[in-house]
BALOBA-1460 file (C-alpha; in Angstrom, 3 decimals):
// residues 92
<rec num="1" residu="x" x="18.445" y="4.242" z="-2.411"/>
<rec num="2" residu="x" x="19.076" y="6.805" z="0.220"/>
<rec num="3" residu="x" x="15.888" y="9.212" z="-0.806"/>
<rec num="4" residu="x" x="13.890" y="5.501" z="-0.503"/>
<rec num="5" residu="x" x="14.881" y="5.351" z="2.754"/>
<rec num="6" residu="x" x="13.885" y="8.658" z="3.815"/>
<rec num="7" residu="x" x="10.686" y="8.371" z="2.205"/>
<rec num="8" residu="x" x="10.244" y="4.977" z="4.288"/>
<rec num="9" residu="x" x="11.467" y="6.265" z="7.739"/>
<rec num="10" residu="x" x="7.689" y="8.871" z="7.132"/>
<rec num="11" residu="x" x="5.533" y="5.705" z="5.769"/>
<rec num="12" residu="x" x="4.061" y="3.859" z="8.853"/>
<rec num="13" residu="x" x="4.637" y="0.023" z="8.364"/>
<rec num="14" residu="x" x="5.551" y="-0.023" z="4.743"/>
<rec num="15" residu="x" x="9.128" y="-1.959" z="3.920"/>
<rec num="16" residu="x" x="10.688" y="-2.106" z="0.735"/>
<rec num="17" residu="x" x="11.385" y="-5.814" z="-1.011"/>
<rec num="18" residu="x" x="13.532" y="-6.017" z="-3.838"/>
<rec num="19" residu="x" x="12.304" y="-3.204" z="-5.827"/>
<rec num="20" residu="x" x="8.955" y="-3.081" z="-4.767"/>
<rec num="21" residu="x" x="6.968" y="-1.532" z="-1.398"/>
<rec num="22" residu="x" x="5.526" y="-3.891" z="0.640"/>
<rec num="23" residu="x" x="2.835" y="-4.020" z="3.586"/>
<rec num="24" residu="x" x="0.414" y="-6.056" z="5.058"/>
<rec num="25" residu="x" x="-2.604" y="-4.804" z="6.797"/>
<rec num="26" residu="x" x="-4.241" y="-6.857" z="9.247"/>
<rec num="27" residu="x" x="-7.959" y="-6.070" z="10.023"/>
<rec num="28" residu="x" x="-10.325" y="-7.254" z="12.579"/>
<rec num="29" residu="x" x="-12.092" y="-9.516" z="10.378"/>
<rec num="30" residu="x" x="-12.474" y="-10.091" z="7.200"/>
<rec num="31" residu="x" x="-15.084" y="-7.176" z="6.677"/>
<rec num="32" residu="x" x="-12.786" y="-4.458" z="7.827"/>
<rec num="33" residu="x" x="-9.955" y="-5.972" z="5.196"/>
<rec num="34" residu="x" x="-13.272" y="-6.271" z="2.160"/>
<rec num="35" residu="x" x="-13.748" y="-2.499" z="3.135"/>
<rec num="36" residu="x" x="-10.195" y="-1.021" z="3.067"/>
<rec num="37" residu="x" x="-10.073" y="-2.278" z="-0.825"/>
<rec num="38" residu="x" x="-12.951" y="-0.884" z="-2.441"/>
<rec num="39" residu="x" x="-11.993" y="2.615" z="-1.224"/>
<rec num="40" residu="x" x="-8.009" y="1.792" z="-2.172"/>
<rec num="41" residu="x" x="-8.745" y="0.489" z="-5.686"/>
<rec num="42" residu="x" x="-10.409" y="4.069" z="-5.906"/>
<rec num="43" residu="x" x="-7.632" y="5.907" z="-5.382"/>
<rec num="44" residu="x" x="-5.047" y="3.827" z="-7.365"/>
<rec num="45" residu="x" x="-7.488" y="4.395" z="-9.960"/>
<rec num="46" residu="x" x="-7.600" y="7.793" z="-10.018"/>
<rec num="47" residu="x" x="-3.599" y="7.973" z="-9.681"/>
<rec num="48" residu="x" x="-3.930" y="5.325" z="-12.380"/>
<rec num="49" residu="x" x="-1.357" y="3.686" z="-10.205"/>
<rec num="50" residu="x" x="-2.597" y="0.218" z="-9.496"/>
<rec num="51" residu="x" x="-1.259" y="-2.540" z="-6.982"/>
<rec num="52" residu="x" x="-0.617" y="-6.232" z="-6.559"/>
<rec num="53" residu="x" x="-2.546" y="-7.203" z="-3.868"/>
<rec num="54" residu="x" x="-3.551" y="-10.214" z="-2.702"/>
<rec num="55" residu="x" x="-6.526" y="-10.714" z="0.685"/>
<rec num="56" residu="x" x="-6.884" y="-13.795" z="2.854"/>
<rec num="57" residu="x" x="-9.637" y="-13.493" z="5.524"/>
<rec num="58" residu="x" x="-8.401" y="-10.447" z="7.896"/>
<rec num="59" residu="x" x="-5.104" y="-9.792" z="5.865"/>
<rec num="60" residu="x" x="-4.476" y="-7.629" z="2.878"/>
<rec num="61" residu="x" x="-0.929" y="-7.863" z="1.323"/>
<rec num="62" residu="x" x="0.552" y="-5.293" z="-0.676"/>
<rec num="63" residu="x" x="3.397" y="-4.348" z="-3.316"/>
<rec num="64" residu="x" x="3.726" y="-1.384" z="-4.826"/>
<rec num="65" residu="x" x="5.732" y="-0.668" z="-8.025"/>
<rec num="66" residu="x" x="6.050" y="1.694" z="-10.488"/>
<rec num="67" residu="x" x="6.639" y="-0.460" z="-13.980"/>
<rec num="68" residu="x" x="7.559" y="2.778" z="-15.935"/>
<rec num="69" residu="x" x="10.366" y="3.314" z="-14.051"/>
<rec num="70" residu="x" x="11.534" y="-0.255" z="-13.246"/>
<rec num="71" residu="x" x="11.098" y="0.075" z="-9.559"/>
<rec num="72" residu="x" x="9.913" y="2.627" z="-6.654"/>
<rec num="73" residu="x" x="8.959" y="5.884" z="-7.599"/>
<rec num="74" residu="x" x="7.205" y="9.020" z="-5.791"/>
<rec num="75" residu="x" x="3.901" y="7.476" z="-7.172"/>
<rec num="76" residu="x" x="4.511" y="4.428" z="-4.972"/>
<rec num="77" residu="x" x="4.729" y="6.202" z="-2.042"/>
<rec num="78" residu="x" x="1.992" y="8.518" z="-2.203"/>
<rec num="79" residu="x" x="-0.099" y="5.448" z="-3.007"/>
<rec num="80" residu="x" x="1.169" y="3.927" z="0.122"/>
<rec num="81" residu="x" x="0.513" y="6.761" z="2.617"/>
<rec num="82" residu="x" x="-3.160" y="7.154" z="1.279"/>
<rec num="83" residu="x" x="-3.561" y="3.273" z="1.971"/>
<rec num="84" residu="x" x="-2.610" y="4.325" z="5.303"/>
<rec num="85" residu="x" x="-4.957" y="6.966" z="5.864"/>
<rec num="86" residu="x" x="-7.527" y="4.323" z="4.443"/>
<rec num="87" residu="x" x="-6.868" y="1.863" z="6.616"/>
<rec num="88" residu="x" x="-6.025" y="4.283" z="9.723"/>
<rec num="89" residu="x" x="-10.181" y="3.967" z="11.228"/>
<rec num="90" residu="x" x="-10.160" y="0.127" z="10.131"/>
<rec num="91" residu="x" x="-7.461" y="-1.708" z="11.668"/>
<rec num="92" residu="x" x="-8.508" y="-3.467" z="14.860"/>
């Protein structure tokens, strides 16, 4: 609990839920939201790390989880902070 803290006081906007990490991105529109994912699902591929996620219009909701472990792992947050940088020239 107290080195999931840490890691979330140095991930911008991410909070954990239960035993999952959870954001929501808002974008301008709904084209800014449709072009965060394709370049997310690419690197959750290549971490073969993948995330619930869920996009309404402008809005993409997140949860991050790592299933091996039962709950939130390393993997989670480096997933999380390259979301960020992902998002980081898209958000309105």
């Amino acid at each position: 609990d107290a080195q999931i803290a840490a890691e979330l006081m140095t991930t911008d906007g991410w909070t954990r839920t239960g035993d999952k990490l959870h954001r929501s991105f808002q974008f301008a529109d709904f084209v800014g939201a449709f072009s965060f994912m394709p370049g997310a699902a690419l690197v959750a591929e290549r971490m073969n790390h993948h995330p619930d996620w869920s996009n309404v219009y402008r809005t993409v909701r997140v949860d991050l989880s790592t299933h091996d472990v039962g709950g939130i792992s390393m993997l989670d947050f480096e997933l999380a902070r390259s979301m960020n940088a992902i998002a980081k020239p898209l958000v309105g």
